[in-house]
C-alpha positions as CSV (number, residue, x, y, z in Angstrom):
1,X,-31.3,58.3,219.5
2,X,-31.1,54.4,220.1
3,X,-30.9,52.2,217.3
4,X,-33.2,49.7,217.5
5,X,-32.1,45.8,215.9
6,X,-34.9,46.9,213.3
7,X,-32.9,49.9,212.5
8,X,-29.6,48.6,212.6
9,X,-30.6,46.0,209.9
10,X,-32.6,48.5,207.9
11,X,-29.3,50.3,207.8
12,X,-27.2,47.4,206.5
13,X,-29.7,46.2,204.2
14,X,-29.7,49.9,202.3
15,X,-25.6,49.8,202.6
16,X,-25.1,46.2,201.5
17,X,-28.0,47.5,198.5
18,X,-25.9,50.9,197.6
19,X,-22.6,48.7,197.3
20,X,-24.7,45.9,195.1
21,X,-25.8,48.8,192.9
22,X,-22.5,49.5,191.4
23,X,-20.6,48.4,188.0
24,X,-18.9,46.3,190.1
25,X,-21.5,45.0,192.4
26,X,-21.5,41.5,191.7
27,X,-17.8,41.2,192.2
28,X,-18.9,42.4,195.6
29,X,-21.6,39.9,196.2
30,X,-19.4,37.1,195.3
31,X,-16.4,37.8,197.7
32,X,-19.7,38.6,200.1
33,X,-20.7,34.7,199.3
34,X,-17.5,33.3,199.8
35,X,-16.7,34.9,202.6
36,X,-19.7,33.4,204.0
37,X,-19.1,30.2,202.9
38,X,-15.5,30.2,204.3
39,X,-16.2,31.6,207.8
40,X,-18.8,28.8,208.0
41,X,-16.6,26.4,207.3
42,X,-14.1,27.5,209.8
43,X,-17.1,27.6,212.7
44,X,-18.2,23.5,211.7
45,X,-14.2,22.7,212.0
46,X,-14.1,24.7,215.3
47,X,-16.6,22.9,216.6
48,X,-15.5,19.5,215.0
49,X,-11.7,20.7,217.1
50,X,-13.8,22.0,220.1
51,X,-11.9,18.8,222.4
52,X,-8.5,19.6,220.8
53,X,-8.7,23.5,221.3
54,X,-8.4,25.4,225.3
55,X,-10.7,28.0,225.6
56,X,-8.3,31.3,225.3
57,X,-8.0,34.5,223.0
58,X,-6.6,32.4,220.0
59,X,-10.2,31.1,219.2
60,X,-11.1,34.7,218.4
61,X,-7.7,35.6,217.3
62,X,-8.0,32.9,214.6
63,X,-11.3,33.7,213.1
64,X,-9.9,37.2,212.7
65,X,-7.1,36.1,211.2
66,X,-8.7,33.6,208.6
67,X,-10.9,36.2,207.6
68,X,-7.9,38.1,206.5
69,X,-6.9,34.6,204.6
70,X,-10.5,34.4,203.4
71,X,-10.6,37.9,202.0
72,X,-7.4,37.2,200.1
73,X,-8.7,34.4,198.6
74,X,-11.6,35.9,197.7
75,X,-9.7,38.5,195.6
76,X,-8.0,35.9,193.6
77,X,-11.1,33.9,192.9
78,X,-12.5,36.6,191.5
79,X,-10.2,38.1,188.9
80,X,-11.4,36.5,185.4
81,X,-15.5,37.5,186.6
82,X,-13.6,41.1,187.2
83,X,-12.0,41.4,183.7
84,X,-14.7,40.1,181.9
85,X,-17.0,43.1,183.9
86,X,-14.2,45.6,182.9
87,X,-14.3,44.5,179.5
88,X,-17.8,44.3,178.5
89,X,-19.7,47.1,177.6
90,X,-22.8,49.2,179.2
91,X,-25.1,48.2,176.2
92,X,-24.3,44.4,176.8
93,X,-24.3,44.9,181.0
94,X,-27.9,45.1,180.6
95,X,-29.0,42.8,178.4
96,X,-30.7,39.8,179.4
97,X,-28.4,36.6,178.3
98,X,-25.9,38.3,179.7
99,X,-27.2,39.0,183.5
100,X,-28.3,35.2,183.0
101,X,-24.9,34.4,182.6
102,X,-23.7,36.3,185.3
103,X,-26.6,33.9,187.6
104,X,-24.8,31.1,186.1
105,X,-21.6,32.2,187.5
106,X,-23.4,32.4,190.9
107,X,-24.2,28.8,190.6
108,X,-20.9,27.6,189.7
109,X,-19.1,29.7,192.4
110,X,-21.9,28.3,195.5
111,X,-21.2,24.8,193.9
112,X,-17.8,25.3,194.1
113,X,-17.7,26.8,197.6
114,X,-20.3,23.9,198.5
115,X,-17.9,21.2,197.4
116,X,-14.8,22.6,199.0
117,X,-16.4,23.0,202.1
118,X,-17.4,19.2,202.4
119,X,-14.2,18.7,201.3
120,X,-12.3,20.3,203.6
121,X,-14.2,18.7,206.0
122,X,-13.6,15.1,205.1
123,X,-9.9,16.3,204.5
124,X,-9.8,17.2,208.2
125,X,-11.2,13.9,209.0
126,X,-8.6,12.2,208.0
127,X,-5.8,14.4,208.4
128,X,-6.8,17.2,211.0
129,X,-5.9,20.3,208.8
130,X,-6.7,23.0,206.0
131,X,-5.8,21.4,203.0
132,X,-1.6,21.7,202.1
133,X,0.6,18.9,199.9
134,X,-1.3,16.3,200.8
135,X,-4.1,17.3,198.6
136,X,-1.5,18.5,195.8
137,X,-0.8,14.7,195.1
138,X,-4.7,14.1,195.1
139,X,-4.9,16.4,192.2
140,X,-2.0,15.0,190.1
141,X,-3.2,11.3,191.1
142,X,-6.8,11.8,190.3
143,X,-7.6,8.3,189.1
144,X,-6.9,7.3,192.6
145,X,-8.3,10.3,194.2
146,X,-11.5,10.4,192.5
147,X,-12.2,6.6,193.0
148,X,-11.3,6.7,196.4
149,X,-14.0,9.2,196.9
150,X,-16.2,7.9,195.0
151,X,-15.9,4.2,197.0
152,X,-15.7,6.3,200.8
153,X,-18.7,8.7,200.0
154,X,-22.0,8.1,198.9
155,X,-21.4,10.9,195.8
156,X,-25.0,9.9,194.7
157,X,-26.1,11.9,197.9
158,X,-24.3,14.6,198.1
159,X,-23.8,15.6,194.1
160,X,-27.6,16.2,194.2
161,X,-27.7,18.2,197.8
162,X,-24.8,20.2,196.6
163,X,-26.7,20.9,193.0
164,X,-29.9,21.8,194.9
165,X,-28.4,23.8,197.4
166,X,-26.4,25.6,194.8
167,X,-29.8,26.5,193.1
168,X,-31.6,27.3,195.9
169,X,-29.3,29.6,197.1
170,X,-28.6,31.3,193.5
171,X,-32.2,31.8,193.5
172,X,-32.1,33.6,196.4
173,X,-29.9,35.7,195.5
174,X,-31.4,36.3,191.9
175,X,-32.5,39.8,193.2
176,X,-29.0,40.9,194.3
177,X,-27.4,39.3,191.1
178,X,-29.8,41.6,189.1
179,X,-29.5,44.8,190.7
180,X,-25.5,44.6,190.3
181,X,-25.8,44.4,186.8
182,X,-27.7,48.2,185.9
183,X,-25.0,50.4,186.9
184,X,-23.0,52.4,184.1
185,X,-19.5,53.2,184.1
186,X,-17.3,55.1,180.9
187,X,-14.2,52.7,180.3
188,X,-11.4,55.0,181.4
189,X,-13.2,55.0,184.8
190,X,-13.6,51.2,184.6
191,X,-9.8,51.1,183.9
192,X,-8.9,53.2,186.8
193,X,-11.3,50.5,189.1
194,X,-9.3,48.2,187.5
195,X,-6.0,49.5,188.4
196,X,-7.3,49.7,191.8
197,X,-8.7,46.4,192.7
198,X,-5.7,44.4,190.7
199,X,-3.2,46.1,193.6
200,X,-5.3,44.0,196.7
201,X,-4.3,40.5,195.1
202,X,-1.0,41.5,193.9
203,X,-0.2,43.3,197.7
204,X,-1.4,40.4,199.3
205,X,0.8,37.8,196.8
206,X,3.5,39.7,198.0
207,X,2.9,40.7,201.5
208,X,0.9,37.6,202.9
209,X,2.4,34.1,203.2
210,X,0.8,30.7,205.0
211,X,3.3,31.0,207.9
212,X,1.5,34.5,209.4
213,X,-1.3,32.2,210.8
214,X,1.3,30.5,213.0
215,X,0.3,32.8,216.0
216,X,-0.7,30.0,218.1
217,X,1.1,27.2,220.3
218,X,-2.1,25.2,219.3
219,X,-1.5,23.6,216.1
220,X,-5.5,23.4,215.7
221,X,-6.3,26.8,215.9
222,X,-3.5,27.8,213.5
223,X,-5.2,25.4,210.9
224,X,-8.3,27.1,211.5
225,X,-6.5,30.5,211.1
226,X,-6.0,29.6,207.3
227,X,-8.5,28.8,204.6
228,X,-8.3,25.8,202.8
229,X,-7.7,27.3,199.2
230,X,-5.3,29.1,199.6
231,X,-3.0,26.5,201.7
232,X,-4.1,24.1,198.2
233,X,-2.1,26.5,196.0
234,X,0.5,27.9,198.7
235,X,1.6,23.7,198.8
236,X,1.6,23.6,195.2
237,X,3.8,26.8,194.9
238,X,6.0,25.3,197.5
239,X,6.0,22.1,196.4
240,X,10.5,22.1,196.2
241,X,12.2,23.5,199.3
242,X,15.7,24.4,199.4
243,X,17.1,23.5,203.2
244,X,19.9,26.1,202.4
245,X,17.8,28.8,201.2
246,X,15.0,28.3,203.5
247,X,16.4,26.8,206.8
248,X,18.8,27.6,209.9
249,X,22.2,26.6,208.1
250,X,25.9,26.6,210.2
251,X,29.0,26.0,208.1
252,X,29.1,23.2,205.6
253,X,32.4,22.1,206.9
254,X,31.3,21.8,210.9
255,X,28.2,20.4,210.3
256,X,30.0,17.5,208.2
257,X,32.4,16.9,211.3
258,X,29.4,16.6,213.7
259,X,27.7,14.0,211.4
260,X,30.9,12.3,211.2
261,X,31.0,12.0,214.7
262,X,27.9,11.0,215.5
263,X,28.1,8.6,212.9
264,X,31.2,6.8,213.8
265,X,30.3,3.3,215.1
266,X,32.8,0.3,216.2
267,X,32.6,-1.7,213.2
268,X,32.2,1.3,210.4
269,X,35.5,3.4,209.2
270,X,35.5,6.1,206.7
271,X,37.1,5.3,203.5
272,X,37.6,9.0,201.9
273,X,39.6,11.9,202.9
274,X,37.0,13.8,201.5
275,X,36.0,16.7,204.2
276,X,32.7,16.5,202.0
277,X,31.6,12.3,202.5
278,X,30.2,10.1,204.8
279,X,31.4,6.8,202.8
280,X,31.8,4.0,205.1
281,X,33.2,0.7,205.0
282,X,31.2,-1.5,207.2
283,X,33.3,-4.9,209.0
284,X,31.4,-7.1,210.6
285,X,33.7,-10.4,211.6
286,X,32.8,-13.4,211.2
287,X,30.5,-15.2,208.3
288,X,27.5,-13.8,207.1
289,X,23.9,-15.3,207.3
290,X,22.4,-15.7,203.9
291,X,19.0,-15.6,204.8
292,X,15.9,-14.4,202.8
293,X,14.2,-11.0,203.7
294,X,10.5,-10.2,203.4
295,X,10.2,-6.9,204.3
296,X,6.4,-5.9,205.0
297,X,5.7,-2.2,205.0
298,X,2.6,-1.8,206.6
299,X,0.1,1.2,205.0
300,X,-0.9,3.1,208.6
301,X,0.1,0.8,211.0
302,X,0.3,2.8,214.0
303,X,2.1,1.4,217.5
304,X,-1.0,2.1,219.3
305,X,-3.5,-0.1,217.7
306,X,-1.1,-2.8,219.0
307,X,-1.7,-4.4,222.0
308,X,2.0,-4.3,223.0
309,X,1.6,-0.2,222.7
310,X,-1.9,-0.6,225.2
311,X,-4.5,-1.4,222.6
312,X,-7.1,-3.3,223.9
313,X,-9.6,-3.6,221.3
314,X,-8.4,-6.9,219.8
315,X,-7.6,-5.6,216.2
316,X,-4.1,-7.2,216.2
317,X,-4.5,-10.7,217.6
318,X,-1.6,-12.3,214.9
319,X,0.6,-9.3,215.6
320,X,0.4,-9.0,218.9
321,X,1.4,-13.3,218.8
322,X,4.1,-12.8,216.5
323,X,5.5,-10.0,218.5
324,X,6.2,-12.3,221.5
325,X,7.7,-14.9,219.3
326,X,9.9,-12.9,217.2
327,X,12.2,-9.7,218.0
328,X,9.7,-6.3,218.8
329,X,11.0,-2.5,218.6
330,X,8.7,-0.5,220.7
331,X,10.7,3.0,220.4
332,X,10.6,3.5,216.6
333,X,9.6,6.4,214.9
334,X,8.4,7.0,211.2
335,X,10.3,10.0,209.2
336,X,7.4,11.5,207.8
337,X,3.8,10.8,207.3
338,X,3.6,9.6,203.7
339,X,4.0,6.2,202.0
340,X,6.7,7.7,199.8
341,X,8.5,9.1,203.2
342,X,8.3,5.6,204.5
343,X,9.7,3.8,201.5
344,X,12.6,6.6,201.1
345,X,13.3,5.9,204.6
346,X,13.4,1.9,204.6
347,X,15.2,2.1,201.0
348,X,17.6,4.7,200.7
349,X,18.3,5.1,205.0
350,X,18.4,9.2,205.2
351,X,16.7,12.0,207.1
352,X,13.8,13.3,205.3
353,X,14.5,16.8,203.1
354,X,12.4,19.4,203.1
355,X,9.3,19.3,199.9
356,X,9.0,15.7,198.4
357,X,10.1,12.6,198.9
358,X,13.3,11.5,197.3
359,X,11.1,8.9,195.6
360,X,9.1,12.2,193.6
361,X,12.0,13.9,192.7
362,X,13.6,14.4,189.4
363,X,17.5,13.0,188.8
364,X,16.8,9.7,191.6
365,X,18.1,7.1,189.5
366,X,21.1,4.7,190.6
367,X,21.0,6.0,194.2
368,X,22.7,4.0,196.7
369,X,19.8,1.5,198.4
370,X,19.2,-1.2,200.4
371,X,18.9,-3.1,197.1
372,X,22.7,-2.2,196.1
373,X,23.7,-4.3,199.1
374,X,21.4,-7.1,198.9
375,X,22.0,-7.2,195.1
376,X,26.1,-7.3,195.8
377,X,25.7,-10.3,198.1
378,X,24.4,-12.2,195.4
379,X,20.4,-11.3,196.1
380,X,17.6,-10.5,193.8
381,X,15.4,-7.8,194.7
382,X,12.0,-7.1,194.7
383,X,9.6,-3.8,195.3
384,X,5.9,-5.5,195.3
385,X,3.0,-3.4,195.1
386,X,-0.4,-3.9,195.4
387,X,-1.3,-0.9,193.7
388,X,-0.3,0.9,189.7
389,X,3.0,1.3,190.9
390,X,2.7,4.4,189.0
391,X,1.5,6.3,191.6
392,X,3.8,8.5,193.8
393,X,6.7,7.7,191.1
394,X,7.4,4.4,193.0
395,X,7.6,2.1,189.8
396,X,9.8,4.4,188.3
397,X,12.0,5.3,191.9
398,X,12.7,1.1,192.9
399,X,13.0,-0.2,189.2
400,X,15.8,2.8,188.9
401,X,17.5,1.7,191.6
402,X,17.9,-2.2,191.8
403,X,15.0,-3.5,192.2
404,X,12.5,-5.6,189.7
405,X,9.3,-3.5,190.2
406,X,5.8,-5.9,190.2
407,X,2.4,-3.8,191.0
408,X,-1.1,-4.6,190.3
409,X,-0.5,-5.4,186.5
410,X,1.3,-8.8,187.6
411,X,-2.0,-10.0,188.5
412,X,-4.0,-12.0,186.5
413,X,-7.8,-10.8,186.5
414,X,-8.8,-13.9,187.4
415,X,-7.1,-14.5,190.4
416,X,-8.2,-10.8,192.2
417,X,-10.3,-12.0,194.7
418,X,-10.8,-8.1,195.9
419,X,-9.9,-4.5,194.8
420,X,-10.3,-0.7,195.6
421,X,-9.2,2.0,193.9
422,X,-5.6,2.0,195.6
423,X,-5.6,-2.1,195.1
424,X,-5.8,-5.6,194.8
425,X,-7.0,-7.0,198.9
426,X,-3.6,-7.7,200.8
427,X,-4.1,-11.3,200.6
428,X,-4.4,-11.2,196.4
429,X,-1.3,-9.3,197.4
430,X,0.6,-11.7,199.3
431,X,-0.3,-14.1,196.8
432,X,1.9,-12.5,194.0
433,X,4.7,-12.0,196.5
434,X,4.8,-15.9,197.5
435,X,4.8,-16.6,193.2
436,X,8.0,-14.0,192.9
437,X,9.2,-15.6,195.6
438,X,9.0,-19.1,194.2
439,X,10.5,-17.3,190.5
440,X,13.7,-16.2,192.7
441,X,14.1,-20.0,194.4
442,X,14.0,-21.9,191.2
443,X,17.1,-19.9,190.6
444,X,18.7,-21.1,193.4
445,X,19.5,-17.8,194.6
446,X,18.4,-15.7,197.8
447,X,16.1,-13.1,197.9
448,X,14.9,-9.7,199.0
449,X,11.3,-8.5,198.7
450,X,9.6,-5.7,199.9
451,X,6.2,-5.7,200.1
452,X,4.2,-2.8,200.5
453,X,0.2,-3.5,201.0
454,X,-2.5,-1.1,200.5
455,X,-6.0,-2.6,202.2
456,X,-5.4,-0.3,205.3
457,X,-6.2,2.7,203.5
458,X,-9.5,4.8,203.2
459,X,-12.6,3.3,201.9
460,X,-11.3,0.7,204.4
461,X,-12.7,-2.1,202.4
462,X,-11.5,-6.0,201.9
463,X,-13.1,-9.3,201.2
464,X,-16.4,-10.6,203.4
465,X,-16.1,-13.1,205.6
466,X,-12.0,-12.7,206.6
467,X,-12.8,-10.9,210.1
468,X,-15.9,-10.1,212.7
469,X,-16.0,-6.6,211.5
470,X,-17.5,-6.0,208.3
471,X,-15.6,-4.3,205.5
472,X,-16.0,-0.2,204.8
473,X,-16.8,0.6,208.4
474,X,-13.8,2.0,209.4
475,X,-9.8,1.6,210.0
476,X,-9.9,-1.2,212.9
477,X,-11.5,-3.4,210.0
478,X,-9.1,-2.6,207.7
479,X,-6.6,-2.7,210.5
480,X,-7.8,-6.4,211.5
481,X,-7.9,-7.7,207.8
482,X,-4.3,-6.9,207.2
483,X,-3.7,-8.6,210.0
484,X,-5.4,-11.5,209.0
485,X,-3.9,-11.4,205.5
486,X,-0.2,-11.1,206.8
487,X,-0.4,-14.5,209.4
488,X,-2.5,-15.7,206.4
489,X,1.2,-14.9,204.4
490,X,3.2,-16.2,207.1
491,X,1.4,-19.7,207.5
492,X,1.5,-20.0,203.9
493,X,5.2,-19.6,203.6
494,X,5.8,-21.8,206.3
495,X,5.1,-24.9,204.1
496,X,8.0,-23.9,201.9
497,X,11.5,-24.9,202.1
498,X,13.1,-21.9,202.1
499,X,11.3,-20.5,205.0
500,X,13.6,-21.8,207.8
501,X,16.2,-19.5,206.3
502,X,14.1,-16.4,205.9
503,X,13.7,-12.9,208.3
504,X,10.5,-11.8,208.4
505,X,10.4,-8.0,208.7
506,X,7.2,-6.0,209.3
507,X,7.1,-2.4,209.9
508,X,4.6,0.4,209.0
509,X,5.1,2.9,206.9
510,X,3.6,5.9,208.8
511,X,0.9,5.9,211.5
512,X,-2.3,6.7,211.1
513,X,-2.7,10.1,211.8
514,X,-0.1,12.3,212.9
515,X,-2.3,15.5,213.8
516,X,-1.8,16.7,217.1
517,X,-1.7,19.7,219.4
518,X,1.6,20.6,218.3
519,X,2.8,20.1,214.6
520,X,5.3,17.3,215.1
521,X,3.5,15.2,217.7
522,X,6.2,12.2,218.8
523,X,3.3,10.2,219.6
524,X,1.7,10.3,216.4
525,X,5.2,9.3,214.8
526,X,5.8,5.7,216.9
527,X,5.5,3.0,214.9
528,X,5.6,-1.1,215.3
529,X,8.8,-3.3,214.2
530,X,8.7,-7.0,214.5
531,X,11.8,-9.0,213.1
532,X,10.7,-13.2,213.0
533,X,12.9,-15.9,212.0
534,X,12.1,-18.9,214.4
535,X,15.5,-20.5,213.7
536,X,17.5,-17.4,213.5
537,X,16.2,-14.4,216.0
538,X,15.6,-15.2,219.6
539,X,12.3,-13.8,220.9
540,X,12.7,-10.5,222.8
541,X,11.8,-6.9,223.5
542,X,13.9,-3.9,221.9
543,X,13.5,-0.9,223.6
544,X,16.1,1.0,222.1
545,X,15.3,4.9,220.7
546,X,15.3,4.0,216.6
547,X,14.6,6.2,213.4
548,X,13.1,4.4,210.3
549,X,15.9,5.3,208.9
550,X,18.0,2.8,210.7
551,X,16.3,-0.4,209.5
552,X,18.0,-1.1,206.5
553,X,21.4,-1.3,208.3
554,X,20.4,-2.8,211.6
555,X,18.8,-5.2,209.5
556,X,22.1,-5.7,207.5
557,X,23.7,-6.2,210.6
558,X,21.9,-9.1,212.0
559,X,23.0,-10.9,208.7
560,X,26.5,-10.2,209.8
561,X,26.9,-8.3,206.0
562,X,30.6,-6.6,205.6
563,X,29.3,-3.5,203.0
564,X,30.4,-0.4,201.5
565,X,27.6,2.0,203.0
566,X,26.4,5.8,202.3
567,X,23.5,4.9,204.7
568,X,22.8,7.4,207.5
569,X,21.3,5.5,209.5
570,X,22.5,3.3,211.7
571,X,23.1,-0.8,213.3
572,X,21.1,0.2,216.2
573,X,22.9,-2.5,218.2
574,X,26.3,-1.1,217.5
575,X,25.1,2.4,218.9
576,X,25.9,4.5,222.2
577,X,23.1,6.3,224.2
578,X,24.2,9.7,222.7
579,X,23.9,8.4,219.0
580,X,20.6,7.7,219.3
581,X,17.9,10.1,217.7
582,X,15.2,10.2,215.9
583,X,14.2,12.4,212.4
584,X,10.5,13.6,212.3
585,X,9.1,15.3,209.3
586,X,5.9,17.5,207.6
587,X,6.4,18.8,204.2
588,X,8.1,21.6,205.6
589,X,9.0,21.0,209.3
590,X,12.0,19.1,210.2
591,X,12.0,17.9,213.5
592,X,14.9,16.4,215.5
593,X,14.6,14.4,219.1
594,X,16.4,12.6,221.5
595,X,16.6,12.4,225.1
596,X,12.8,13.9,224.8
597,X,14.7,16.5,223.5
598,X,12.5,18.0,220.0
599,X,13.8,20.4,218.3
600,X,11.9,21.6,214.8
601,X,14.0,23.6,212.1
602,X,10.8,25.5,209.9
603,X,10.9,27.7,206.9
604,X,12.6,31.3,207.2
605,X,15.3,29.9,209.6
606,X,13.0,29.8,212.5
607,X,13.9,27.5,215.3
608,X,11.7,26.2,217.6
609,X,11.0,24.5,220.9
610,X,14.7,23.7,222.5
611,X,16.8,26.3,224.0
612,X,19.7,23.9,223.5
613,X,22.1,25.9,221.6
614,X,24.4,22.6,220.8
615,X,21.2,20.3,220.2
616,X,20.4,22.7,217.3
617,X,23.4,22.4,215.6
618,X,23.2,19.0,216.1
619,X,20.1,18.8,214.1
620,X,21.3,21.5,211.7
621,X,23.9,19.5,210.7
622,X,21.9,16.6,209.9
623,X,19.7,18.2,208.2
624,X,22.1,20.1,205.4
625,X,24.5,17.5,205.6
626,X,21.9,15.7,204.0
627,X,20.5,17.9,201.8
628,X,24.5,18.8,200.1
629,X,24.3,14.9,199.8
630,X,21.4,14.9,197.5
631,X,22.1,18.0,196.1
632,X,25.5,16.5,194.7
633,X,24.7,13.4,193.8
634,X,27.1,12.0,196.6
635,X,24.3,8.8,197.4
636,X,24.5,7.7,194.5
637,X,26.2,4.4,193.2
């Protein structure tokens, strides 16, 4: 007999009503909602990705698979509603406070699906995937978080919708939420249901990890394969990797003799017999240049909003002048795509690890920086912050390690022109670093600041009247003010004495966005250097393939500095073709190219992408050569 669509949902309507009619119905019409909720979610990000994504068998392949996530998830949400409906008796089941209650847990679980959903959609706004470490730090930094939020997104909007919606939807629903509640059960059968539902969440803690939705050679659809949640507490559970334990390893001792190698340079000779170090004593003849160094690290400044890298929209006009009058690097690459990666990167000069930055970790006091050079030549150093230098450990990390930290607190009240929830405008910013910078000439010594701004960093907002494009509308105004603020910097210095004897370094931190089709994008790591010093650097082009890693001593090279170095990166001007590489990282993928050669070392000793059996080692070797240096304590002082 055909079934007719009336039928067919007559059928599920009295199957979905014999499963609500049940002790345990409402545990079964809250996964029900959330599974909802989260395979809505992934069809808006599909269709948000539709451009990014080629039509094939994945699409389908994912949505099966995330429901797999989403049913997971849904197990482990529900545990505490579970036990309390395993613990409460038949007598109190029915009574009327407590199926109220139960409709006020139905609220609070559409309100909380409601939220994450926008969530995860602004999330992959601004970083193209499920949510994973990223949002770990929002949650321990939640003065920052929640402010930024609260100055990007009109909250007085959406608090309400979401409230309403919640209700609306829980009233709906007020039917379902009371027939789930009339069932009896005895308690030794309520244990037994216990029993059985507690093995789904402890199978699947056990059985399912995040890398199973890694089906794809589409790094989209594999983000659409997972569900937000439950990447959020996957990061946090994996928020310290071990290379060793987790990565491809070869043997300590050969992978120490191919970094040796690699690293060996004209004017550096190792200074241990040590199989186990990479100490180096760095000649370079003649005298060295005493000059002041501002080092600007640049929040986002990707190479293509340049117009050197093909932009055409304007947003760099001081940049894109300075670049032709001062020394540019158009084949850099950031290590990772954090600040704190930057900062690790520029300070301490080594591959990025596997989990947190060096900068987050425990036991990363009196490491071996770029400020343990500067400060041995007679320097004083200086990590300047626009922000609470609180945040992401980095008061803690530069003051530990020979700098004099200064961050938002060194500014008067009065004399913040501007401020967001991640700081004071670049320009109130630059302000403070030319008054430290005055502190350190009255001493009659030289100096070395770095400078890390903030104002190019979502809500995007800065003072009126700096730019033609009006603050809080996007990144290319936040893009053009920091611009502004820097030449702004630079004029202003220029009136000073000491600025015919000072480099000017500026240099981004990470790019914008690093999302791509592929989870270590190249592209999406290239990042602007310009080196100015009018008296001191001749105007040119460097084309040269460079890590972030190797600024600290390329820069130590132009001042002709003889040093005692655990750097691992290196001069770039004192390299060969075959030295030079470049690191990219994620939080857990370690990528490794040269030659447009990638390779990428992932979790579970999976290799992937180069069929280069020596290449791999290569990048092996890096990699846990310097992971047994941190792990040791070998860069430290």
């Amino acid at each position: 007999m055909l079934l007719t669509p009336k039928k067919f949902f007559f059928r599920i309507n009295m199957k979905v009503r014999s499963i609500l009619n049940h002790r345990f119905g409402f545990i079964a019409l809250m996964v029900m909602v959330f599974l909802l909720f989260s395979a809505f979610t992934r069809l808006i990000l599909l269709f948000y990705t539709w451009q990014q994504i080629e039509l094939s068998l994945d699409i389908p392949a994912a949505l099966l698979i995330g429901l797999l996530y989403d049913f997971v998830t849904a197990t482990y949400v529900v545990i505490p509603i579970f036990i309390l409906l395993v613990l409460v008796s038949n007598r109190l089941l029915k009574a009327k406070w407590f199926r109220s209650t139960l409709v006020i847990c139905m609220f609070l679980e559409i309100s909380f699906l409601l939220f994450t959903s926008l969530a995860e959609g602004f999330f992959w706004e601004e970083f193209n995937t499920r949510f994973n470490f990223i949002a770990v730090d929002y949650l321990v930094y939640t003065t920052e978080v929640l402010g930024n939020i609260k100055e990007s997104y009109p909250l007085q909007q959406i608090i309400p919708a979401i409230i309403i919606g919640a209700l609306s939807l829980t009233y709906l629903l007020r039917p379902a939420i009371r027939q789930s509640s009339v069932s009896k059960m005895r308690w030794p059968n309520r244990l037994k249901w216990a029993m059985g539902f507690m093995l789904a969440p402890l199978l699947a803690y056990f059985t399912i990890n995040t890398e199973q939705k890694q089906f794809s050679k589409n790094a989209y659809v594999n983000e659409l394969a997972g569900n937000g949640l439950y990447e959020l507490f996957a990061a946090y559970r994996n928020n310290e990797l071990d290379y060793s334990k987790f990565y491809k390893t070869i043997d300590k001792q050969k992978a120490f003799i191919k970094v040796k190698t690699m690293l060996k340079t004209p004017e550096a000779t190792y200074t241990s017999t040590d199989s186990f170090s990479l100490e180096r004593k760095i000649n370079n003849p003649g005298p060295e240049k005493k000059l002041n160094v501002v080092l600007i690290s640049v929040e986002s400044l990707s190479a293509s909003f340049m117009q050197a890298f093909g932009n055409t929209m304007g947003i760099t006009p001081h940049l894109d002048s300075l670049s032709r009058h001062g020394l540019l690097f158009t084949n850099l690459y950031a290590t990772g795509t954090r600040t704190v990666r930057g900062l690790e990167a520029l300070s301490l000069a080594i591959p990025p690890t596997p989990g947190q930055s060096v900068i987050r970790r425990p036991h990363n006091e009196n490491m071996f920086t770029l400020a343990t050079v500067f400060n041995a030549h007679g320097y004083e150093s200086k990590f300047i912050y626009g922000g609470y230098g609180y945040f992401d450990n980095m008061n803690y990390f530069f003051s530990e390690n020979h700098y004099e930290t200064i961050d938002r607190l060194n500014v008067p009240k009065e004399q913040i022109h501007f401020e967001n929830i991640w700081g004071i405008a670049d320009e109130d910013l630059f302000w403070l670093a030319e008054k430290e910078i005055l502190k350190t000439t009255t001493l009659n010594k030289p100096f070395f600041v770095h400078i890390m701004t903030t104002s190019n960093h979502r809500p995007f907002t800065y003072p009126n009247g700096r730019i033609d494009i009006p603050s809080h509308t996007g990144r290319s105004g936040a893009v053009k003010y920091t611009d502004f603020a820097i030449n702004a910097f630079i004029k202003k210095c220029s009136t000073f004495s000491w600025y015919d004897n000072t480099l000017f370094v500026i240099i981004a931190d990470h790019c914008a966005s690093s999302a791509g089709k592929t989870y270590l994008p190249p592209d999406k790591y290239k990042i602007p250097m310009i080196i100015f010093s009018p008296k001191h650097i001749e105007p040119g082009v460097v084309n040269l393939l460079m890590s972030q890693i190797d600024v600290a001593p390329t820069l130590l090279g132009l001042l002709n500095f003889s040093y005692t170095s655990k750097f691992l990166g290196y001069d770039i001007f004192k390299t060969t073709h075959e030295q030079r590489r470049v690191f990219l990282s994620t939080y857990q993928l370690l990528g490794y190219m040269k030659d447009n050669d990638l390779v990428i070392l992932e979790p579970h000793q999976k290799v992937s992408y180069s069929n280069n059996p020596e290449f791999i080692e290569e990048s092996i070797a890096w990699y846990e050569t310097t992971h047994f240096l941190l792990k040791y304590g070998s860069l430290h002082n």
